[in-house]
Structure formats: structure tokens, C-alpha cells
VOGU-3710 file (C-alpha; in Angstrom, 3 decimals, decimal comma):
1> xxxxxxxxxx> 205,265/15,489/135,468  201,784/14,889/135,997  200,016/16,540/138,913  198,592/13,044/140,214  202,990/11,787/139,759  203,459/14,726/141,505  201,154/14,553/144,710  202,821/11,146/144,763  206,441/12,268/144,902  205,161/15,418/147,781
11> xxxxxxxxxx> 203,182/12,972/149,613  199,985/12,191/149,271  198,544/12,519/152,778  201,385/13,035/154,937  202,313/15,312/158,371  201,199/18,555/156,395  198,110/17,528/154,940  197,158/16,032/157,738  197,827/19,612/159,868  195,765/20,755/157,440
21> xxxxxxxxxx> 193,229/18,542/157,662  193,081/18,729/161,591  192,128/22,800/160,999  188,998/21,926/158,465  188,211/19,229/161,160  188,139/21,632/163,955  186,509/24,170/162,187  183,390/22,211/162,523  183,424/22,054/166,143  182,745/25,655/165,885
31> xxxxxxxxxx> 180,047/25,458/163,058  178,400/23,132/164,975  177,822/25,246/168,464  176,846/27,872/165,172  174,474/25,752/163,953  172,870/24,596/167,477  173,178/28,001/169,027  169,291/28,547/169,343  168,813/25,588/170,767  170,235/26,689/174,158
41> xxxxxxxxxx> 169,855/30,539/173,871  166,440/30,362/172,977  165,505/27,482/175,325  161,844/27,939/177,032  162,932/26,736/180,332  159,126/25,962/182,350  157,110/28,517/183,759  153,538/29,332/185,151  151,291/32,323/184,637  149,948/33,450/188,227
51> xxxxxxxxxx> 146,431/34,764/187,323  143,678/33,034/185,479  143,738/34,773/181,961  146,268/34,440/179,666  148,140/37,598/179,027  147,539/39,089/175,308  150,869/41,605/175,109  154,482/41,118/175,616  153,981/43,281/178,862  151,401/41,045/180,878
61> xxxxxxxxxx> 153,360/38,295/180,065  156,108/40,167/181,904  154,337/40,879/185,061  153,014/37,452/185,362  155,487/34,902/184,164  157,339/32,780/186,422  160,182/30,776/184,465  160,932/27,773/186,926  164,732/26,782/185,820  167,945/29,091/186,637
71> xxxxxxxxxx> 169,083/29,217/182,882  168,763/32,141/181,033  167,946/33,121/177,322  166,661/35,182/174,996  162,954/33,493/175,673  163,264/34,476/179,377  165,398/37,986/178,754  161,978/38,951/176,317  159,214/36,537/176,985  159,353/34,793/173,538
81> xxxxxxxxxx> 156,473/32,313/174,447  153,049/31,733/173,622  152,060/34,574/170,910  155,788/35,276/170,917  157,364/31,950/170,276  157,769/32,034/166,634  160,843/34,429/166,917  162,893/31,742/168,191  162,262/29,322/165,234  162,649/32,939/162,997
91> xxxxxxxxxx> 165,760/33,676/164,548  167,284/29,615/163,676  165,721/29,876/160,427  167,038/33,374/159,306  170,455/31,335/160,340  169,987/29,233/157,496  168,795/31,345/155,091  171,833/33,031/155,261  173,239/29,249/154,953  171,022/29,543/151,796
101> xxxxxxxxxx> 172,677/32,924/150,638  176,168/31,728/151,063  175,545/28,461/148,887  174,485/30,452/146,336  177,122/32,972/146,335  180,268/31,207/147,367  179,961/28,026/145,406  180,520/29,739/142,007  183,226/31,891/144,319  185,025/28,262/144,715
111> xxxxxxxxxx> 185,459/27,811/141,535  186,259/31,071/140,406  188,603/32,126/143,576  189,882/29,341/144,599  189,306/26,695/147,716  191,405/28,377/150,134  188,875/31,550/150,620  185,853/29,402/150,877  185,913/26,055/152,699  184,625/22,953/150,933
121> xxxxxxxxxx> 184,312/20,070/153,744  184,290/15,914/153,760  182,288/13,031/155,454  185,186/13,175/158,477  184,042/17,141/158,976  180,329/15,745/159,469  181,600/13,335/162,202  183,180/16,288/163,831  180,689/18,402/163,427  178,307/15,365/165,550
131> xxxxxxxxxx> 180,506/16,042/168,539  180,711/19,892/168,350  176,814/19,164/169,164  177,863/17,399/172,177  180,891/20,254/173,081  177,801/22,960/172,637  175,506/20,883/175,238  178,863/20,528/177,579  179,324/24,890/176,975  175,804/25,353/177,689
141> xxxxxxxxxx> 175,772/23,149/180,910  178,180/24,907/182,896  177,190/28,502/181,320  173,754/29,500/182,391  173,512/32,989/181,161  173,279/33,226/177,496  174,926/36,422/176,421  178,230/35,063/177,661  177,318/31,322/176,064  176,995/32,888/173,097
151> xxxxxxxxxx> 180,346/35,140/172,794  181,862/32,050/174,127  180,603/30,120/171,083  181,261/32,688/168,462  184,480/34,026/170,073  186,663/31,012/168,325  185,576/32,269/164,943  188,169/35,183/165,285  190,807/32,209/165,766  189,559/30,206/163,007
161> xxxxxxxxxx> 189,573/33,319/160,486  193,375/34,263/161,364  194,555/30,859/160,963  192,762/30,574/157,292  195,404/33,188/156,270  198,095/30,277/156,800  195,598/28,272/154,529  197,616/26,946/151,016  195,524/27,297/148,114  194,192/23,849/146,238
171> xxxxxxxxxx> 197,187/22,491/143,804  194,580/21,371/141,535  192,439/24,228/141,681  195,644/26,454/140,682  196,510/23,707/138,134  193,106/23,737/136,459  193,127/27,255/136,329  196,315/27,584/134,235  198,457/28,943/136,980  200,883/26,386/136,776
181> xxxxxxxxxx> 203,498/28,178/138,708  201,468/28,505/141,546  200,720/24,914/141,675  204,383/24,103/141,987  204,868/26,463/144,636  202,281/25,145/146,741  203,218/21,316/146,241  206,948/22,425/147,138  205,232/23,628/150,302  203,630/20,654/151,043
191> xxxxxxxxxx> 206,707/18,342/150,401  208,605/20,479/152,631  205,767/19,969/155,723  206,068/16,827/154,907  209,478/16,762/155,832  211,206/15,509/152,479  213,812/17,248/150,832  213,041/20,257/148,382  212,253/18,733/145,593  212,094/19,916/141,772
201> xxxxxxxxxx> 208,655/19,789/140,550  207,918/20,525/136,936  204,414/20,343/135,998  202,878/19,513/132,828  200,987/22,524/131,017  197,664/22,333/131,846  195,265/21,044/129,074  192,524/23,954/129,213  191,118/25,787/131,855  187,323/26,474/133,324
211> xxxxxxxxxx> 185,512/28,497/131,290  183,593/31,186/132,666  180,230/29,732/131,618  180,758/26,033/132,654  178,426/26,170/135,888  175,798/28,428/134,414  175,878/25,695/130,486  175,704/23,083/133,413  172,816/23,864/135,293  170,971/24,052/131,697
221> xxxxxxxxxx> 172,012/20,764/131,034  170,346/19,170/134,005  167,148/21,013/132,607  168,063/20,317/129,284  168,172/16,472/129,149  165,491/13,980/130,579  167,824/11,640/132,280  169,415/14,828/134,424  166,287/16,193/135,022  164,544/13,325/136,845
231> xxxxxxxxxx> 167,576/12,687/138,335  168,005/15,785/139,571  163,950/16,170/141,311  164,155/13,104/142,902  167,916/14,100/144,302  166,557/17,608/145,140  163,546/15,925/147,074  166,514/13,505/149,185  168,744/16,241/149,683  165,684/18,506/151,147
241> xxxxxxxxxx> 164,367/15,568/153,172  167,544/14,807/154,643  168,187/18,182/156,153  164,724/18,828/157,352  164,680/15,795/159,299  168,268/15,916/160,526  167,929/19,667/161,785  164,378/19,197/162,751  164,923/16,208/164,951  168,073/17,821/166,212
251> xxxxxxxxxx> 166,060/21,082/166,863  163,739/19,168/168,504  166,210/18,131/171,623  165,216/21,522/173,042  161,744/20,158/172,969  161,822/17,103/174,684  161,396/16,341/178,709  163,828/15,875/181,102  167,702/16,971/180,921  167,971/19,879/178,228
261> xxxxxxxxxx> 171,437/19,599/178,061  171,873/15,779/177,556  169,213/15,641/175,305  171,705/18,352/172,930  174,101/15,653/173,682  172,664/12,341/172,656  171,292/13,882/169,752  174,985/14,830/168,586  176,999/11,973/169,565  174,638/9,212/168,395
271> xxxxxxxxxx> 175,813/10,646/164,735  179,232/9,448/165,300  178,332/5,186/164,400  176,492/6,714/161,133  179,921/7,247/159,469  180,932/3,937/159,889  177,855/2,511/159,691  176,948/3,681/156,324  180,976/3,404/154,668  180,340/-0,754/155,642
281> xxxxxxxxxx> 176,973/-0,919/154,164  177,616/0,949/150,491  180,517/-1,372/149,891  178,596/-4,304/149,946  177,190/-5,521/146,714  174,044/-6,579/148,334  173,340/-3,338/149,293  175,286/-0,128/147,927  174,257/2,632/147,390  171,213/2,800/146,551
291> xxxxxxxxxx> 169,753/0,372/148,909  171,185/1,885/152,015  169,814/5,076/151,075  166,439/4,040/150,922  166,825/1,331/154,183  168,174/4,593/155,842  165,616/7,482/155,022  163,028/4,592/155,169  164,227/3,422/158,699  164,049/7,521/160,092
301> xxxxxxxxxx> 160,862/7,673/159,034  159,171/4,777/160,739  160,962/5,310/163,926  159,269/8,905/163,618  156,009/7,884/162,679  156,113/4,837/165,792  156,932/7,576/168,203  153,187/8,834/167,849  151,780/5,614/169,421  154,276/5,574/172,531
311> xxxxxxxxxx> 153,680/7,120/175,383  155,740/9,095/177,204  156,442/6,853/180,332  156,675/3,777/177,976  159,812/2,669/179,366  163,407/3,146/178,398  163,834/0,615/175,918  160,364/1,913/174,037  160,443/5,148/174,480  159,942/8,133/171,726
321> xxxxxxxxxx> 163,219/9,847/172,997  165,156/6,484/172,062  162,970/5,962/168,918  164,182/9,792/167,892  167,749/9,091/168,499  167,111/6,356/165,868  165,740/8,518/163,314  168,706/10,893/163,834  171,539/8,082/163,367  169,853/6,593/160,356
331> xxxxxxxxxx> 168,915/10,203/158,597  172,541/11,176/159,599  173,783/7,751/157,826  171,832/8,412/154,679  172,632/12,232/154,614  176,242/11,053/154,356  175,418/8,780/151,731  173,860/10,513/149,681  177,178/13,305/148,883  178,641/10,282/147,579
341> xxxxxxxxxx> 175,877/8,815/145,735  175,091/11,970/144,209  178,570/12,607/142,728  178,566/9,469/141,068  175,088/9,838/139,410  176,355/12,935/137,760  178,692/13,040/134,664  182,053/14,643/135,307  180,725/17,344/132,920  178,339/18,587/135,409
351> xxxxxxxxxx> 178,899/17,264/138,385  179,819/20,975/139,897  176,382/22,040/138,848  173,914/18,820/139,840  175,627/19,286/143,557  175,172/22,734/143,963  171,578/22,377/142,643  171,274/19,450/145,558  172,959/21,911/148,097  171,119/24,740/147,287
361> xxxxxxxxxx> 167,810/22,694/148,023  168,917/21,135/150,908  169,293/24,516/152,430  165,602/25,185/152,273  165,008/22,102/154,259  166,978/24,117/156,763  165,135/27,099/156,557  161,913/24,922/157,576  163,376/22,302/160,058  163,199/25,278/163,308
371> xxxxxxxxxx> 159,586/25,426/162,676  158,240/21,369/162,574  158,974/21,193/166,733  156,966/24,132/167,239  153,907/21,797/165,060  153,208/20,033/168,673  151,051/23,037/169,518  148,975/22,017/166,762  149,237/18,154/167,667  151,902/16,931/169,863
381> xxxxxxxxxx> 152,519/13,872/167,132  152,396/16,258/164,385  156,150/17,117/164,222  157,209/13,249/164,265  154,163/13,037/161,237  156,151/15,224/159,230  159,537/14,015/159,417  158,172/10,399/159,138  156,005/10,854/155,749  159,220/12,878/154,291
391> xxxxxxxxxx> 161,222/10,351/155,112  159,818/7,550/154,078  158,791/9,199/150,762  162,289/9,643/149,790  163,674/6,949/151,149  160,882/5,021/148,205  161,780/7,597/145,398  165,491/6,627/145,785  164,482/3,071/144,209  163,904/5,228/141,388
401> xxxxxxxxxx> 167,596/6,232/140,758  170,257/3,333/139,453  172,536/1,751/141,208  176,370/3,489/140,912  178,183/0,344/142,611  181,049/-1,178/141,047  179,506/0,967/137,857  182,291/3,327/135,895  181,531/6,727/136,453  180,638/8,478/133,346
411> xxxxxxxxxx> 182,164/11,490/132,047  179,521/12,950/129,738  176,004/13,132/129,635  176,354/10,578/126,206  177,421/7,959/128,520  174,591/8,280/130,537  171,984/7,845/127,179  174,020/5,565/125,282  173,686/1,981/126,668  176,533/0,878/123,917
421> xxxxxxxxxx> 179,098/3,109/125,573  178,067/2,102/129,049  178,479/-2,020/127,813  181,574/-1,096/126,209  182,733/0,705/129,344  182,072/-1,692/131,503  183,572/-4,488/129,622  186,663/-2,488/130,112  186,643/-2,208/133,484  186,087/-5,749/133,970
431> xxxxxxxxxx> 188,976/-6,752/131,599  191,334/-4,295/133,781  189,899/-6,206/136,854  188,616/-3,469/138,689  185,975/-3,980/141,499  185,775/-0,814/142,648  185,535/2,429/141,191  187,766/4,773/143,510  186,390/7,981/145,234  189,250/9,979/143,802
441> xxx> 188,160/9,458/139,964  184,871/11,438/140,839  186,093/13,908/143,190
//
């Protein structure tokens, strides 16, 4: 049978899928208090300097600091402020350079080792990973002392890494690759968690296997032709926007006045509307995709730049805290968008490669967001200046890019230069009566 026939007659999302889905699900609980770490353990709680001049070393800051709050961190265990302060943002950006690192490395891993060894996540795992935020702010609440919030954090990663072992591999990562057996084994598996009988599944041989040299021929190919290569700038640019403002605004919780720990909070949970939020509005044919990507990123970065002419007792309606939270649920709206929207700009033929391009870049906005909070020494509107300029500049450049609702996703870079093929396929899919083209024929 065919693997689709046979994911059919296993189940295609039943009780042990769904076990399995619950692990990847929690596992982001845990990335998240990863992610947000800094933002409690290298909080700069308030303090006052008891003499006159400001101290120039590391050791008069020592003898004359007073931190005013009870919390500890790394800031108060080594006096990161002032002179000093950059370490923190070095320490949360070194975080995502190794974020950087591991993109580039284990994405070509995926596809050469298999899914099982290196997690590939969904749009549910971002919702998750909105309330680990808000779990972090709860840990760091009622743990004061950050040595033991941090081992408290990391400590479930032991837990996490034992249970991978119990991890099955991907069916259709084993079928792609040839190992046909394997695949069988793996769906028998899965029909047995799902509590049906053993059954006898015979898969068809598999009609070729990755080559070696498909990611590397498919990153030249987004170079290679025009179409893919403005494509893939202005997707690079959204992709690095969307993570600089998401992890800068987030960062910037730690910054704000008033309760550190529900500030962590809101700016976690107000994610969890963007999923549904954004899965109502690229349905729609009056807006899809590519409209509520640029209403989105557009949105973030007014609220950022209105922030800057609000001041700070403006009320609780008005105020730049609420105006923030804003930003945060429309940037987290249109960074969930935008995984879809970018899979079905890209042929099938190098889909793999346009993605990982995106990823990679998106991890440099990363490596940057840590330091845009610490801009208010500069200007204390400057941060929100940043994040709404990059914002709004992407959210324009995404007019740029077609629409993919209700289009047929095409399969090879022909179809995308061909405007015969692209007629003739879509006079098929109207004939067949299809409205929708389903998320599995891209994924």
C-alpha cells in the first residue's frame, strides 16, 4: 500500500500520536524558561550609589551599591550595571548564537539522520511555548535566588532527553530514505498505541531517495533564479524582523516598571489569542496570507512607534506597557504566519532549503533582540524606534510577495516562471472543486 493508505489504516492522529504529540508540546515549556532565562537571572533589581561619584571599576561599584529588591541574580551576585551591563545582553545573545549554530548544523542532520534525534516543532509548540513564558515568571516569583531558579529551569532537560529515547523515528522520513522495513515497523507501532489490532502493513517500494546534494543544489537554486532570489530577501528581511521584535519586546519585560514578574507573564500569555487569531484571518479570502502578514508586522510596529509619545502615567487604557503587549500579540500572529506562508511560496523542490535559509536569518534577529532594551540609555524611545521602523518595513515589503491563497502549490521552480502551467494548474483545481489547498500537500 501506499504510505498515505497506510497512515489511514494505523490511524492518522489517534491515542499514540497524540502521546506523542503531548511530549513535543511539553518540551517547549522547558525551551521557553531556556529561552527567557536571562530575563530573571540577570534582572537589575533598583539600587542607589551612596557617594557622589560614580564608581569607574567593578570594585567601587561593590562597596557602594545598594540593590533595593530581595531577588537575587547574576547582576547583583557581580555588579553587572552601568559599565558592566552589556554582559547580560552578551550572555542572552551568546544563547542564541548557539540557537544560530544548531540551525545550521542540525537542519541538514534532519534530513540526513532522521527526525527523531533532532526535534522539528509546529504552530501548537509556539502556543506552548507562550505559556512556558508565563510558568518561567510563576518559577521566578516564588524562587528569589537565582542559582537554584536556574537548576530548577534546566533540571527538566535531563527528563526530556531520557524520554526522547522512547521517541519513534518519522515513517516518512524512513520511507523516503529507502528503509522501507523500518517504516513498517514503526507504523505497526503506532497502530498498536493506537489500540487496533496488529495489522499487516506492506509498503510500496519507495520511488527514489534524497540525494546527498539536494539541500546544498537547493540553496543554489534560490541564488540561481530571479523569482527565488527576491523571494527569498524579502522573506529573509520578515523572518529577521519577526524575531527581533518578538524577543526584543519580550526581553524588554525585564525593562519595564512595576511588577517584574507579571510583566514576564503578560508578555507570554498575551501570545496565546495570536494562534487563533491569525488561523481565522488567513482563511479568509479577503485577507490571506499575505494581507495578514503585512496588517500584522504593520500593526507591531505602530503600536511601538505610538509608545514614544505616551507617557508613563498615561493611564491604563493608553499606556506604553498595554501598547507593547499589542506589538507582541500581533508580531507573535504574523511570526506564525509567516512558517506557513513561506512553505507555500517555495516549490516542493526546494522548499527544505528556502526555510532553512529563512531560519537561519531569523536567528540573527535573535542574536540582536537582548541588546535593543539596553538602546534606552541612549534614548528611552529608542528601543520602541527600532522595533517600530523594522516592523513596519516588513510588514510593506510583504505586499511585494503573491498571494498563496486558494493558489496550487507548485512543485518546481518551472511552475513558478511559467504562467501557462500555473493557468493550466489552476483550471484543474477548479474543475476538481477544490477551495482549499490542504497543509498536508506542502508539508
Amino acid at each position: 500500500m501506499e504510505l498515505d493508505e497506510a497512515f489511514g489504516s494505523v490511524g492518522e492522529f489517534g491515542p499514540s500520536q497524540k502521546r506523542l504529540t503531548a511530549f513535543l508540546v511539553l518540551l517547549q515549556v522547558y525551551v521557553a524558561c531556556q529561552s527567557m532565562l536571562i530575563v530573571l537571572v540577570g534582572a537589575v533589581p533598583e539600587y542607589h550609589i551612596d557617594q557622589g561619584e560614580i564608581p569607574t571599576s567593578t570594585e567601587e561599584l561593590a562597596r557602594h551599591v545598594r540593590f533595593a529588591d530581595k531577588f537575587t541574580s547574576i547582576a547583583t551576585e557581580w555588579y553587572l550595571i552601568r559599565h558592566e551591563a552589556y554582559k547580560v545582553n552578551l550572555a542572552s545573545s551568546l544563547y542564541f548564537s548557539g540557537l544560530l549554530i544548531g540551525n545550521i548544523i542540525f537542519g541538514p542532520l534532519s534530513d540526513k539522520l532522521g527526525r527523531k534525534p533532532v526535534y522539528m516543532s509546529g504552530s501548537l509548540t509556539n502556543l506552548t511555548f507562550a505559556v512556558g513564558i508565563a510558568v518561567y515568571a510563576l518559577l521566578g516569583y516564588y524562587i528569589r535566588e537565582w542559582r537554584f531558579l536556574a537548576f530548577v529551569s534546566n533540571s527538566p532537560g535531563v527528563f526530556f532527553f531520557l524520554l526522547s529515547f522512547m521517541l519513534p523515528e518519522s515513517p516518512r522520513w524512513l520511507y523516503s530514505q529507502g528503509n522501507t522495513a523500518e517504516a513498517e515497523d514503526v507504523l505497526q507501532y503506532l497502530a498498536c498505541g493506537n489500540g487496533k489490532e496488529r495489522l499487516t502493513i506492506k509498503l510500496k517500494p519507495c520511488a527514489g531517495t534524497m540525494k546527498k546534494n539536494d539541500s546544498a543544489s537547493g540553496v543554489l537554486n534560490l541564488i540561481k533564479h530571479p523569482v527565488l532570489r527576491w523571494r527569498t530577501i524579502i522573506l529573509m528581511y520578515i523572518w529577521y524582523v519577526c524575531s527581533l521584535v518578538y524577543y526584543g519586546l519580550t526581553f524588554n519585560a525585564g525593562e519595564l516598571g512595576g511588577n517584574l514578574y507579571l510583566n514576564v507573564a503578560l508578555y507570554g500569555l498575551i501570545e496565546v489569542p495570536a494562534f487563533p487569531l491569525c488561523m481565522f484571518f488567513i482563511e479568509k479570502s479577503w485577507s490571506g496570507r499575505r494581507k495578514t502578514t503585512t496588517f500584522f508586522l504593520i500593526f507591531a510596529g505602530f503600536t511601538c512607534i505610538f509608545t514614544m509619545f505616551l507617557p508613563e502615567n498615561s493611564g491604563l487604557f493608553f499606556s506604553p506597557t498595554l501598547l507593547a503587549l499589542c506589538g507582541k500579540l500581533t508580531v507573535s500572529a504574523a511570526f506564525n504566519i509567516v512558517y506557513i506562508y513561506t512553505s507555500e511560496l517555495y516549490p516542493t523542490v526546494v522548499r527544505n532549503a528556502g526555510l532553512g535559509v529563512c531560519s537561519m536569518t531569523c536567528r540573527f534577529g535573535g542574536v540582536l533582540a537582548p541588546f535593543v532594551p539596553s538602546m534606552k540609555s541612549l534614548h528611552p524611545s529608542l528601543p520602541f524606534m527600532v522595533f517600530g521602523i523594522s516592523g513596519v518595513s516588513a510588514g510593506f515589503l510583504t505586499f511585494l510577495l503573491p498571494e498563496t491563497l486558494n493558489k496550487p502549490i507548485a512543485e518546481s521552480i518551472e511552475d513558478l516562471q511559467s504562467p501557462v502551467c500555473q493557468m493550466l494548474k489552476n483550471k484543474k483545481v477548479n474543475q476538481l472543486g477544490e477551495n482549499t489547498i490542504s497543509k498536508k500537500s506542502f508539508w
